[in-house]
N, C-alpha and C positions, 0 to 999 in steps of 0.2 A: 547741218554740217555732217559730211560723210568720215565717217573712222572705221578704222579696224583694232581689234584688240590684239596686241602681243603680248603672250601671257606667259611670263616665265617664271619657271617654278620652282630654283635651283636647290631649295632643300631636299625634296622627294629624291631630285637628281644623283645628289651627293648622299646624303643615306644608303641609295641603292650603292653606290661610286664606295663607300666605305664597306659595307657587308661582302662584297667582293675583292677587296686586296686591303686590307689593314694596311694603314700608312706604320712605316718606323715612327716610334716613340720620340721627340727631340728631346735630346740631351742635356738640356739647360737647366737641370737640377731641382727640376722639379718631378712632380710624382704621374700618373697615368693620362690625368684628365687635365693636366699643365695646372691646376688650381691648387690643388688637395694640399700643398705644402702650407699655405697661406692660412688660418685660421680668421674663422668672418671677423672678429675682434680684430684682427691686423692691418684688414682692408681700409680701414677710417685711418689707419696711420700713413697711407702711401699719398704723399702729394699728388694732388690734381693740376694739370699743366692745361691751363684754358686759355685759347686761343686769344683773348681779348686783354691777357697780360701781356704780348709781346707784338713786338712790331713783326708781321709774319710776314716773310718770303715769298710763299707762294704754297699754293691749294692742290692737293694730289687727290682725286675722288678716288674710290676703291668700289667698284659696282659689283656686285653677282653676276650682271650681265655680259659681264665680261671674262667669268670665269670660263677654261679654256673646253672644247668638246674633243680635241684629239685623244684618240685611244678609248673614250666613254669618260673623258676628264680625268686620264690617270697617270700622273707622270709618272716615268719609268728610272729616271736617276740621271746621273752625271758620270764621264767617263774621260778614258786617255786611251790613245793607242799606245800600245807595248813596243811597235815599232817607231825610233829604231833602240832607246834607251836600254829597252830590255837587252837587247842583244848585245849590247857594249857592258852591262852591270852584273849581268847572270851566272858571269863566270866565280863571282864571287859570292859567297852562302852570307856572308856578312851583309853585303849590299843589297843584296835580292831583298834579305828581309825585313831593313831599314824600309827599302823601297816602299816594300809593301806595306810594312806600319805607316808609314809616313802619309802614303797617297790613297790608300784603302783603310787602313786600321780605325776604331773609333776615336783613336786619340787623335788624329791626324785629318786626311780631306772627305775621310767615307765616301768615295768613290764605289761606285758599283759597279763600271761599266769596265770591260777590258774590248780592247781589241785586237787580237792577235794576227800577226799579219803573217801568210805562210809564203814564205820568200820562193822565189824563181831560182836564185842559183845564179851567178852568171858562169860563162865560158873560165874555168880552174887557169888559161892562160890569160886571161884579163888583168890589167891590174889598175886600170884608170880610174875608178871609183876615190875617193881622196879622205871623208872621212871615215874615222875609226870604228863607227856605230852603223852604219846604212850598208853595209855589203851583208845584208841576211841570206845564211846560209838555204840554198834548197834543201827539198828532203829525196830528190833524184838523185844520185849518183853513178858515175858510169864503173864498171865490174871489167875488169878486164878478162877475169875467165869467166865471166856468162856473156860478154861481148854484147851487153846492155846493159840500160837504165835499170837501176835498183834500190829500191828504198833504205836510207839509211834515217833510221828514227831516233840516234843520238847526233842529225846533223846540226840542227836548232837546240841541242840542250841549253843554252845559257836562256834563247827566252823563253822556252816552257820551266824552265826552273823560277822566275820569276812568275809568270803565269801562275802557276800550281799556288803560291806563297800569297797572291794577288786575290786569288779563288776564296782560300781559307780567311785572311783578313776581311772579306767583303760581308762575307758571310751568307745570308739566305737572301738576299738580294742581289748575290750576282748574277752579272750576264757578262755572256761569253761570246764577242762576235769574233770571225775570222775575216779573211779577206785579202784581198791579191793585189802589187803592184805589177806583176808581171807572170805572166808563165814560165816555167826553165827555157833557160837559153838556147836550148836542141830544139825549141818549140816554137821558137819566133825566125821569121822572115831574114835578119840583121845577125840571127847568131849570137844576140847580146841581149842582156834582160835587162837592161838600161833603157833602151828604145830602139826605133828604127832609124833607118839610114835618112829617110825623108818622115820626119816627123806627123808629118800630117796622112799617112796612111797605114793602115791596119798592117799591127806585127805582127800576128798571129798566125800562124800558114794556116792556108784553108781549111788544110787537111789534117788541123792538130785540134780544131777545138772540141773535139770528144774526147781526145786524148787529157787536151788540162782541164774540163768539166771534170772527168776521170780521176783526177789528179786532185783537184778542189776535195771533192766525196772522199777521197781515201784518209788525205792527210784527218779532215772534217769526223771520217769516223774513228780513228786511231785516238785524235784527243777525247770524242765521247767515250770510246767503249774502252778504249786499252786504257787509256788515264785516268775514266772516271768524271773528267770534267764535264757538263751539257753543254754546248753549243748550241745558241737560240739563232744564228744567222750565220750563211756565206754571202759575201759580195765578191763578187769575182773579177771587178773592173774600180780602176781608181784615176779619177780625173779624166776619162777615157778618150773625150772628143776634144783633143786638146794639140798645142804642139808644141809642149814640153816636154816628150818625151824621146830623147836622139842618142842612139847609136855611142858606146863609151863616153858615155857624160860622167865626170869625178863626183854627180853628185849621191843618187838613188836609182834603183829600179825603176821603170815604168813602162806603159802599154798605149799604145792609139789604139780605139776602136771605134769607129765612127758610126753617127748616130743611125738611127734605122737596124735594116738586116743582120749587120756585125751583132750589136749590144743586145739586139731579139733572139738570137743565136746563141749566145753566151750564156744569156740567161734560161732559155731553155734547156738548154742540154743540162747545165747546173745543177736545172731542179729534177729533172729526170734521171742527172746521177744519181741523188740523194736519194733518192723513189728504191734505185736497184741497190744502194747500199743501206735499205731500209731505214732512213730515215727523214720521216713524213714530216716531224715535227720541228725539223730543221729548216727556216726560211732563208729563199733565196732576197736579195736588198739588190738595189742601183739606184744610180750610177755611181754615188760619191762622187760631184763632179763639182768642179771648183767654183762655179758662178750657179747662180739660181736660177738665173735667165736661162744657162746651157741646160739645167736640167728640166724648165718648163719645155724646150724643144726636144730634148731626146724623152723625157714621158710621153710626150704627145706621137714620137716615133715609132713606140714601140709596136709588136705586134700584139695582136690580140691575144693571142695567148701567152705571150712573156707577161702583158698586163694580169693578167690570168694567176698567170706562176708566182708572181711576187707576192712578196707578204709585206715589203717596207720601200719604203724610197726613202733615199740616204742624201741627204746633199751637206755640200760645204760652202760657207760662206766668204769664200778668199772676197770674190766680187759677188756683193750683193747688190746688184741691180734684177729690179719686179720680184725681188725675196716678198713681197705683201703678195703679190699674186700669184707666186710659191704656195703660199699660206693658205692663199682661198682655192684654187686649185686641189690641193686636196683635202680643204672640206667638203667641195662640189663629188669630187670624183668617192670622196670618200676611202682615203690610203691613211695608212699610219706612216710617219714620218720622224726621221733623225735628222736635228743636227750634226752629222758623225764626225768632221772636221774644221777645226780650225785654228790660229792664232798668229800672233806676228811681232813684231817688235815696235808698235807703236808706243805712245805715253798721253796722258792727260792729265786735267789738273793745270790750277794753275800755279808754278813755279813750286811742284809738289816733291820735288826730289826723289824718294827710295819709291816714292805712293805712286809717279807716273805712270809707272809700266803695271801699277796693278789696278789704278783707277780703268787706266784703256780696257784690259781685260773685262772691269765690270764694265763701260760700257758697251763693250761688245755683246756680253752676253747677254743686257738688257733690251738691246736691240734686237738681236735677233731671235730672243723667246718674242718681245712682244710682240715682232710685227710676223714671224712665222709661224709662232704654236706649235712648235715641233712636241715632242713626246721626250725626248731626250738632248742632254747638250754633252758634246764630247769637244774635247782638249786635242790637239796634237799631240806633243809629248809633254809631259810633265817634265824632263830635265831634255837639254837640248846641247848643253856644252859641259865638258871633261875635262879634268885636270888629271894630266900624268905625265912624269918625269920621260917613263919609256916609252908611254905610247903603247899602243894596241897594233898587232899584226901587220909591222911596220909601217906605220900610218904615225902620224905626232895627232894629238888631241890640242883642239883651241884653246884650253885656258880659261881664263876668271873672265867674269863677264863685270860692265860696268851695272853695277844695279841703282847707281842713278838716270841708268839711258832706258831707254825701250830695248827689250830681248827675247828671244822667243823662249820656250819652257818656263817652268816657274823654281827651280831648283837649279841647282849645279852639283855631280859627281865629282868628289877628291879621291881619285881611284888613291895615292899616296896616302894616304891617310885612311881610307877607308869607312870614309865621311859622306853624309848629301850635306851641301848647301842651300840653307833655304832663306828664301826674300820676301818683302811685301807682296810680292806678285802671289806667291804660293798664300801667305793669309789673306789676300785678296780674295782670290779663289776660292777659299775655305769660309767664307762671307756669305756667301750660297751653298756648297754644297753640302755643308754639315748643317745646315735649319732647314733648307730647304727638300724635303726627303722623298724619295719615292714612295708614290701612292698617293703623294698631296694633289692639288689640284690647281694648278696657275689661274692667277688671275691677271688680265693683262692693265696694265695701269702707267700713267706716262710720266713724268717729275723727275727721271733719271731714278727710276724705282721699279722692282719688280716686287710682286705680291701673290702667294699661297696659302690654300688653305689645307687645312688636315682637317677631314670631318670624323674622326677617331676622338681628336682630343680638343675641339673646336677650336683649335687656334690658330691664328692669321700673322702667318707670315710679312714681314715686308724690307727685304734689301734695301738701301737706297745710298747715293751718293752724294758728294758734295764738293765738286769740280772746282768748287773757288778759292782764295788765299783767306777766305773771311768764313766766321762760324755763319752757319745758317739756321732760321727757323723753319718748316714747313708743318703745314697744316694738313693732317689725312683726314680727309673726310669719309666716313665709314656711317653717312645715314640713311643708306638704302640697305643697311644689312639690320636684322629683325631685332638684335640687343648686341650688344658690348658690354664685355668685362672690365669691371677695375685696374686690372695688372697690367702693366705692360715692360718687358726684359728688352734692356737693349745688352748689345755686342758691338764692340766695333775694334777697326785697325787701322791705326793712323801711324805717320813718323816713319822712322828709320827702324833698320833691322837691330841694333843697339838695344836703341832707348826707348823704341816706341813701344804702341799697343799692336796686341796681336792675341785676336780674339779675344780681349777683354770684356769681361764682366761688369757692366754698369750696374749703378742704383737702381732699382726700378723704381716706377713711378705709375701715375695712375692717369686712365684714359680719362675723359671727360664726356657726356653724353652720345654723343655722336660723332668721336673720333678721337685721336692723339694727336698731339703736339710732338714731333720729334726735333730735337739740337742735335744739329748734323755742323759735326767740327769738319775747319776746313779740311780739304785734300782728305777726306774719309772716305770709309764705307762702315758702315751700322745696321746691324742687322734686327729688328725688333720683332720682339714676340705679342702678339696681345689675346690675353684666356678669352674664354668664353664670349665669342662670336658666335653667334645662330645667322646664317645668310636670307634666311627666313624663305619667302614666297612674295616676288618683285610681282606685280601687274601693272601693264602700262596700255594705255590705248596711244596709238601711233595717231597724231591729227596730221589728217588729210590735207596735201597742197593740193589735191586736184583741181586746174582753175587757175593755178597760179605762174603769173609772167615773172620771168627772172630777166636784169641786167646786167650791167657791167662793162669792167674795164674789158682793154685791150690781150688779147692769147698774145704767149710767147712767139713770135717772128709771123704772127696773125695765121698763129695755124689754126687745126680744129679743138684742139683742146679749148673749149670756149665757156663761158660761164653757166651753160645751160647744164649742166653737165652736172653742178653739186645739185641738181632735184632729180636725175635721173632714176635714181634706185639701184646706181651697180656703181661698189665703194672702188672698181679697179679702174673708172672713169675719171678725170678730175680735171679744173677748171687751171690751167699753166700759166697762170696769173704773172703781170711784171711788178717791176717796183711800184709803189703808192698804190698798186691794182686794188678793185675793191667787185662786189657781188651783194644786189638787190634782188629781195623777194618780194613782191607786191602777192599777197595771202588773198585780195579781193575782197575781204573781211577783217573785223578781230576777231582773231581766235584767243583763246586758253590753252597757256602750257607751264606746267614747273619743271620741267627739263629741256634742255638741250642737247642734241644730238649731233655730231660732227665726225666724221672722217678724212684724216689729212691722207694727202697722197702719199702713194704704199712709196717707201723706201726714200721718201723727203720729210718726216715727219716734223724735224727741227724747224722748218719753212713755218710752221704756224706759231711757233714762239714770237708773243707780242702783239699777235692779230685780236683784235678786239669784234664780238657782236651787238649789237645794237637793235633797239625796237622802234618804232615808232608810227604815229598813228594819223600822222599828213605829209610822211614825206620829208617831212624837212627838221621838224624839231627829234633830235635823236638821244635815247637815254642807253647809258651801257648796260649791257645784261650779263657780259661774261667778258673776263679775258683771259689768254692764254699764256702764263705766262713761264710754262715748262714745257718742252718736246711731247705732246701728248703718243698715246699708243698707235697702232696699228691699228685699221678698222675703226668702227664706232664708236667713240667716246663719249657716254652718258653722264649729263652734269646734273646733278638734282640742284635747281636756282632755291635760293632764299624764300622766296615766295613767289606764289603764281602772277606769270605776266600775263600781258591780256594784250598783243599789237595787229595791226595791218601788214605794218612791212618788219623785213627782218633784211638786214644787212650786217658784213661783215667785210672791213678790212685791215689793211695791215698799215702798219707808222712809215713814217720817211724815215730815210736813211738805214743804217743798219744796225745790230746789235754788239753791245759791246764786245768786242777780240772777236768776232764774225766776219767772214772772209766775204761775205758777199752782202748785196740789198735786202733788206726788209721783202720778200718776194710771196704775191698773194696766189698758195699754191694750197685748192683744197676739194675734196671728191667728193663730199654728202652732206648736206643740213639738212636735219629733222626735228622736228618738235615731237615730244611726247609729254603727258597728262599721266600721273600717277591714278590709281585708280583702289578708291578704300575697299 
C-alpha cells in the first residue's frame, strides 16, 4: 500500500505564532495563564460533565489541523466602519464617548478595527441624499478668493472626533483603515459623489485619478502626522464593479470602476501617492466589493503590478457565492485578507424573538470566518438608526427600530436624550469579539461553532450557537489536541433586552478527558473558555486511493459536476449530487484508517447535514462510520473515529426527504473523501 505522510506540527507553529505578537489577555477574571486563579485543591471540586450522562445532540470535532494559516495564523481583530454613524454622533462630546466606550472600550465590544471613510463631498447644491448620517462631508472645498479647491480640515470634525476617542479606547491594538466611497464631486464624470449618470461606467474622469490618488495621500497623511493617529491601510474603491451606484440617489456616495485597467489604476497611483507623501508603510487594500465571486474576478484582473502594490484584499460578503474559493485563492496566491464589510437585517433562531437578529449575526460571522479564513471580520455600522425630535440638517431621522425583527446596526442613537440603545444583537456581537482577541489563532470547526486558540495563555476558545426553541447538548471533541484542562468558563446571551442574559457568567464546570460537554440554551450564543490546552504535534499518513473506482448517483441536470470529483485532490471541485444522490469508493483493498476526512462544497456547506458514511467489505452489507449531523466547516474536515476501521469500499449518502424547517431536499452535495491513519 502506497502512502504519503502529512505531517503537521501545529505546536512549533504557534509558539513561533506567539513569540511574535502576544495575544490580549482574556478578561474572564482570571489571572495570566487563564489557570492561576484556580488552586490544584479546587480542581477536584468542578463537576465533570461526560458525555455518556446525557442524551447528546451532536459531535463538533475541534482539530489543529484546521487551525487557520492566514497572516502566519494571527488574527488581527474585529471592527466597524465609522461611516456613516460617526458622522451623524460626533457632533456631540457626550456621544462620541459613549460610542467609544461601548464599541471599543474594555467594558463593552473591544473592537479594534476602525474604519474611517474620507468622504467625496457632493456638489454644496445637491440636496437629494435623504438620510441624516450618510452625506460625509469632503475635505475639498471650493475658496472663492483663491478660485479653487482647498483643504478644509475641520470639514469631517464630528467623525475624526469620534475616531480620535475610538483610537484611545482600543488601545494598543488599534487599526486604523481609511477608504473611499467616492471621489469629490468636481472629480467624477456625473458632477455628483453619489454615482454616475449610467451606473455601470466608470465616474471617475480620466483625467482626475492622480488628482484623487493625491487626494486619498493627503487626507491619509494629515490623520497620521497632524493627528497622530497610524493608518495601517487606504482602499480607495468600495463595491466598485457594481451598479449601484447612480447619479443623486437619497441614499450614500459611491463610484463604478470597472474591473481591469480602471481598478489597476487606482490602485497604483494610490500606492505611489503614499511613496511621495512618504509613507511606505501605509497599505494600499481592494476592492471591498460586495460578492466574493466579483472579487475572485476583479483579483484575477488586476495588473501585475497593482498585484504588486497591494498589501490586503478586502471583500464583503453581501453575496457570498465561491466565498470557499475566495478562501483558497488566497492561500494559493498567498494575500492577506479582510472581511471588511458586512450586515443586514436578517433573523434566526427558532421563534427566538429579541435573540433573532443576533443569532443571524452570529451565523453570519461563523460562516464566513470558516469558510474564508479571513484575518479580520469588520461590521458595517454599529448603530444604523437615530432618534431625534429635530432631526439633523434638515433631514428627519428614522426612529426606534423593532428589536424583535431583523435590523441592520447593533445599537440605536437617542440623539434627545443623549443615549445609545443597545440590543441582543450588540451582545450577540460581543459573544465573539471580547473572548475572541487578536493574536489568537482560528480554528475552523462546523456545529454552528467557531473556535480559537491563544497560545499565550493555552486556552481554547469556542462560540457556539443554538438556533432551536429546545436546550441543546453538544459534544466537543478535543482528542487530537496533545492535553486538556479541567476548567472550562462559559458566557452566554440569551432572552430579551429586559430580563435576559447578556454576557453572563456561568458556573464553570470541568472538561472530561478528551473534550466538553457544552448546554447550549435555546435561542443562544455561549461562549466557552477551556485552560490548558496544548494542540500538541498532529501526524497523520494520508492512505492512498490510488486504484481506486468511484460511482454514483445522478449530477445536478447531468452536468459535469459528477461523482468522480470527491477523489480528485481539489476541495473547489465537488460532486452536485440530487435528492437520495449517493457516491461509492471501491479502495480495491482493505485499507486501515481512524479518521475521516471530507470536504463539503465551498458555500453549500449545510448540504451535508444528515449525510451519513459507511464501510463495507462486499459491497452490500454496510456499517455506519460517521454522520453529519451539523453544517460542517469549510475545506477539510478531520474526524478522529472511535476506533480504527479496516473496509474495501467507502460510501456516503444522504436520507430522503428533507430536514426539518429546511427549504429544500436532503441533497448529496460534497468535494473530497479522504482517509487518514494517525501515526504514534
Amino acid at each position: 500500500m502506497h502512502k504519503f505522510k502529512r505531517v503537521i506540527s501545529m505546536m512549533l507553529c504557534l509558539c513561533m505564532l506567539g513569540s511574535a505578537a502576544a495575544c490580549e489577555q482574556t478578561d474572564t477574571g482570571g489571572k495570566n495563564n487563564g489557570e492561576e486563579d484556580l488552586q490544584e485543591e479546587e480542581w477536584a471540586n468542578l463537576e465533570i460533565i461526560n458525555p455518556e450522562d446525557y442524551e447528546i445532540d451532536g459531535v463538533v470535532s475541534i482539530s489543529p489541523l484546521k487551525a487557520s494559516t492566514m497572516n502566519d495564523g494571527i488574527f488581527q481583530g474585529w471592527g466597524t466602519s465609522l461611516c456613516w454613524w460617526a458622522n451623524r454622533v460626533g457632533y456631540s462630546d457626550e456621544l462620541a464617548q459613549q460610542t467609544a466606550d461601548l464599541f471599543f472600550g474594555d467594558d463593552g465590544l473591544r473592537l479594534n478595527i476602525m474604519r474611517y471613510n474620507i468622504g467625496g463631498g457632493d456638489d454644496p447644491t445637491h440636496n437629494h441624499i435623504t438620510r441624516t448620517d450618510s452625506a460625509v462631508p469632503g475635505w475639498l472645498v471650493w475658496d472663492e478668493e483663491a478660485q479653487d479647491y482647498v483643504y478644509d480640515y475641520d470639514a469631517d470634525k464630528n467623525q475624526l472626533n469620534v475616531l480620535e476617542r475610538c483610537v484611545e479606547a482600543a488601545g494598543d491594538n488599534a487599526i486604523v483603515e481609511v477608504f473611499s466611497n467616492s471621489p469629490p464631486y468636481f472629480m467624477t464624470v456625473s458632477g455628483c459623489s453619489s454615482g454616475g449618470f449610467d451606473s455601470n461606467v466608470n465616474n471617475l474622469k480620466d483625467e482626475c485619478y492622480e488628482d484623487f490618488a493625491e487626494y486619498l495621500a493627503h487626507v491619509t497623511n494629515y490623520i497620521q502626522n497632524e493627528m497622530g493617529i497610524e493608518v495601517t491601510s487606504v482602499s480607495p474603491m468600495n463595491e466598485p464593479n457594481t451598479n449601484f451606484w447612480g447619479a443623486n440617489s437619497p441614499k450614500q456616495e459611491g463610484c463604478h470602476f470597472d474591473e481591469g485597467e480602471s481598478q489597476s489604476r487606482i490602485i497604483e497611483l494610490t500606492y505611489e501617492a503614499l511613496q511621495q507623501y512618504d509613507l511606505p508603510n501605509v497599505m494600499v487594500v481592494a476592492s471591498d466589493e460586495t460578492s466574493t465571486e466579483l472579487q475572485i474576478n476583479e483579483y484575477n484582473a488586476y495588473s501585475d503590478k497593482a498585484k504588486e502594490y497591494l498589501g490586503r484584499i478586502n471583500t464583503h460578503t453581501y453575496n457570498p457565492t465561491k466565498i470557499g474559493e475566495l478562501g483558497q485563492l488566497a492561500r494559493d496566491e498567498g494575500f492577506l485578507m479582510w472581511m471588511s464589510e458586512v450586515d443586514g437585517n436578517g433573523i434566526a433562531g427558532t421563534n427566538a424573538g429579541e435573540m433573532g437578529a443576533g443569532l443571524w449575526l452570529g451565523e453570519k460571522i461563523i460562516n464566513d470566518i470558516n469558510a474564508l479564513d479571513p484575518a479580520a471580520w469588520v461590521l458595517w455600522q454599529v448603530i444604523d438608526k437615530h432618534i431625534s425630535e429635530e432631526g439633523y440638517n434638515g433631514r428627519q431621522d428614522s426612529g426606534m427600530i423593532d428589536i424583535t425583527q431583523g435590523f441592520w446596526g447593533t445599537a440605536v442613537a437617542d440623539h434627545d436624550n443623549q443615549d445609545v440603545i443597545l440590543t441582543q444583537k450588540y451582545y450577540s456581537f460581543g459573544q465573539f469579539t471580547r473572548y475572541i482577541r487578536p493574536g489568537m489563532t482560528i480554528i475552523q470547526c462546523g456545529g454552528d461553532s467557531l473556535a480559537a486558540y491563544n497560545p499565550e495563555t493555552k486556552e481554547l476558545v469556542v462560540v457556539a450557537l443554538n438556533k432551536s426553541d429546545k436546550d441543546r447538548y453538544m459534544n466537543y471533541d478535543l482528542s487530537q489536541m496533545e492535553s486538556v484542562g479541567r476548567r472550562v468558563q462559559a458566557i452566554r446571551t440569551s432572552g430579551t433586552i429586559e430580563d435576559g442574559e447578556h454576557w453572563a457568567q456561568l458556573e464553570d464546570f470541568g472538561a472530561y478527558e478528551d473534550g466538553f460537554v457544552a448546554e447550549l440554551k435555546a435561542n443562544s450564543i455561549t461562549t466557552f473558555i477551556v485552560s490548558g490546552v496544548e494542540l500538541g504535534n498532529v501526524t497523520f499518513e494520508k492512505v492512498s486511493m490510488d486504484g481506486a473506482t468511484v460511482t454514483g448517483s445522478a449530477a445536478w441536470n447531468n452536468g459535469d459536476d459528477t461523482f468522480d470529483k470527491v477523489i480528485d485532490g481539489d476541495p473547489n471541485t465537488f460532486f452536485d449530487g440530487l435528492a437520495e444522490g449517493w457516491v461509492e469508493i471501491d479502495l480495491g483493498k482493505k485499507l486501515k484508517f481512524d479518521t475521516l476526512g471530507f470536504a463539503p462544497r465551498a458555500g453549500y456547506e449545510s448540504r451535508m447535514t444528515g449525510g451519513v458514511f459507511y464501510g463495507s467489505n462486499n459491497g452490500k452489507d454496510w456499517k455506519e462510520i460517521y454522520t453529519v449531523k451539523f453544517s460542517p466547516a469549510s475545506g477539510i474536515n478531520y474526524i478522529k473515529l472511535d476506533k480504527e476501521q479496516n473496509y474495501r469500499y467507502i460510501r456516503y449518502e444522504v436520507p430522503e426527504g428533507r430536514a426539518e424547517g429546511a427549504n429544500e431536499d436532503y441533497l448529496c452535495n460534497i468535494a473530497e473523501i479522504e482517509l487518514y491513519r494517525e501515526v504514534e
